[in-house]
N, C-alpha and C positions, 0 to 999 in steps of 0.2 A: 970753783966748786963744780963739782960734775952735773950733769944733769940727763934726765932721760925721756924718750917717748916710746910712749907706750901704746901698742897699737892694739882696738878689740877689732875682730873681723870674723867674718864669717865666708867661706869660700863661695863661688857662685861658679865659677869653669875651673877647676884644678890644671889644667892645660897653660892656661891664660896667668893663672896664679904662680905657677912654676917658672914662668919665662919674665915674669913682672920679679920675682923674689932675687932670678940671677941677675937683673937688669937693675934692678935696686941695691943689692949686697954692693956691687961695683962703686955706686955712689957713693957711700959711707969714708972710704981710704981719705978722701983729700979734706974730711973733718973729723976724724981720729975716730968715727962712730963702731959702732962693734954691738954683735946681736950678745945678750947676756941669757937670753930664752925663749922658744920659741915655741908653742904647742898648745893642743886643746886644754883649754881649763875646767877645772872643777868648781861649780860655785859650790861655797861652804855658808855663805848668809845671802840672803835676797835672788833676784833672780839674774840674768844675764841672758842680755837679748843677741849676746856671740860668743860662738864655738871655739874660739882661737884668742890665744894672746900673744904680743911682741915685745921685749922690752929690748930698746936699743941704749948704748950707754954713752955719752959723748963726754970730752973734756968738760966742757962749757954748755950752757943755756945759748949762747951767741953761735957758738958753733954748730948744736943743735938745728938751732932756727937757721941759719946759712945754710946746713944743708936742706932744710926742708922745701925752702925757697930758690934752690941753686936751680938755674937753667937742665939742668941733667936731670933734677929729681923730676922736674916737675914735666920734662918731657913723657914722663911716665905715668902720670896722670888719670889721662886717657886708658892704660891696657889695665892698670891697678882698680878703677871704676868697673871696668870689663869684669876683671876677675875675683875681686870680692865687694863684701858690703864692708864700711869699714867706719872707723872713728883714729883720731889719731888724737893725743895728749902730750905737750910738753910739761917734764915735772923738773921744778926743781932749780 
């Protein structure tokens, strides 16, 4: 079953958030993950405390979580804190 995460975020250095997005995309290949949408959102009910949505799509919930947890993701960490405020959700 497929499953996804979904990122809210809100930018903090566009600079930083740029170099964190091409260093992240790369991560994705070796767990089949794949961005499905990426951009400001519109809240239509209640409110929302971020500017920005992600939704990534993966095979698997297992493969999901491995990449999130993969030595490579998480070297990035660090510059993704830097560059925005964020929340991160596995669904599914």
């Amino acid at each position: 079953m497929s499953a996804y995460i979904i990122v809210d975020l809100t930018p903090i250095d566009t600079d930083k958030l740029q170099q964190y997005s091409a260093a992240a995309s790369e991560t994705l290949m070796p767990y089949g993950g794949e961005f499905i949408v990426k951009g400001p959102i519109e809240a239509l009910h209640g409110d929302s405390d971020y500017k920005n949505k992600v939704i990534i799509a993966f095979p698997s919930r297992e493969k999901a979580s491995d990449w999130y947890h993969s030595d490579a993701y998480q070297a990035l960490i660090d510059l993704r804190d830097e560059a925005m405020n964020s929340k991160f959700h596995l669904v599914g």
